[in-house]
C-alpha positions in Angstrom: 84.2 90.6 111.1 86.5 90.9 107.7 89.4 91.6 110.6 89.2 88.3 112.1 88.4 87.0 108.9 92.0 88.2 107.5 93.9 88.3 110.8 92.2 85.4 113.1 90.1 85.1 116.1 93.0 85.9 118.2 94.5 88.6 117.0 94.2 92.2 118.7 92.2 94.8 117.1 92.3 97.1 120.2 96.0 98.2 120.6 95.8 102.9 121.0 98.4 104.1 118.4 99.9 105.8 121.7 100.6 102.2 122.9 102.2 101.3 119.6 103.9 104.8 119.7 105.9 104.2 122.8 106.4 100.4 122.9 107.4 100.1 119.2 106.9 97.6 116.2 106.3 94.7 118.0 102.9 96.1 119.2 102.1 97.4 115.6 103.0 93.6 114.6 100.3 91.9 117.5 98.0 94.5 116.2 95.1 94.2 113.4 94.0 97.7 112.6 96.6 99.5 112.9 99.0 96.8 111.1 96.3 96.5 108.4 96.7 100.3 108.1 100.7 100.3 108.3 100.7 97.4 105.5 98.3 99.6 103.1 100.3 102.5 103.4 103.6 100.4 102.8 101.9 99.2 99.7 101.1 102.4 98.2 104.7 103.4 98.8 105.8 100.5 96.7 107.9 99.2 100.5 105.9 96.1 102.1 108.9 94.3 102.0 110.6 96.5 104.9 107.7 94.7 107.4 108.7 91.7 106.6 112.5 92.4 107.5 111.0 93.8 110.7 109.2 90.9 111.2 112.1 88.6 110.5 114.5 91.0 112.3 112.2 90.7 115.9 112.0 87.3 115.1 115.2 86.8 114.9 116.1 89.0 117.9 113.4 86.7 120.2 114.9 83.6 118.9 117.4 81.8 121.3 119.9 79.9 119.2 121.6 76.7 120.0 124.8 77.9 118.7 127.1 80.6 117.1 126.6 79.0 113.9 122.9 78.5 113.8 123.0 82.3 114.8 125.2 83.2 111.6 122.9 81.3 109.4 119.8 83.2 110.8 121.4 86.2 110.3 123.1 85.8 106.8 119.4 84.4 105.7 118.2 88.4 106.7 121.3 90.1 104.3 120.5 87.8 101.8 116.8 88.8 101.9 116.8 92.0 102.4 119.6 94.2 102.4 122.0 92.8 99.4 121.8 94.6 96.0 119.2 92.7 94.2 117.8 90.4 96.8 114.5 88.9 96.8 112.8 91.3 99.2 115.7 94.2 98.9 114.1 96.7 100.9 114.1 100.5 99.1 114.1 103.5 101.5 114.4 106.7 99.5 116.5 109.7 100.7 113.8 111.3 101.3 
């Protein structure tokens, strides 16, 4: 119950890791236990913003823009967010 509490009635709480695995983030995103998992670890790393660029990255990849320009905007709006020195949500991946 606490899942579709925190993720909603519709959400899927029955997607195999080995699904997620070969098919990629976009099923870990349409997923509840497994996201829920992949957003705790990210937490404990000090590193949720990095599923938020996902997110916004598929997003941005599924939208269908009415122009070049609109397109530029969306795009410049993830840089800014995400992958300039000292953005908002800079996202952190150590060397490791």
């Amino acid at each position: 119950q606490k899942l579709y509490d925190f993720f909603g009635s519709d959400a899927a709480i029955d997607i195999p890791f080995e699904e997620i695995e070969k098919n990629g983030i976009g099923y870990l995103i349409q997923s509840s236990v497994p996201l829920a998992y992949f957003i705790e670890y990210l937490l404990i790393h000090d590193n949720p913003e990095i599923m938020f660029f996902f997110i916004d990255v598929i997003k941005f990849e599924e939208t269908i823009y009415p122009d070049n320009i609109s397109s530029l905007e969306a795009s410049q709006n993830i840089l800014t967010n995400y992958l300039c020195i000292n953005s908002p949500l800079e996202c952190r991946v150590s060397s490791k």
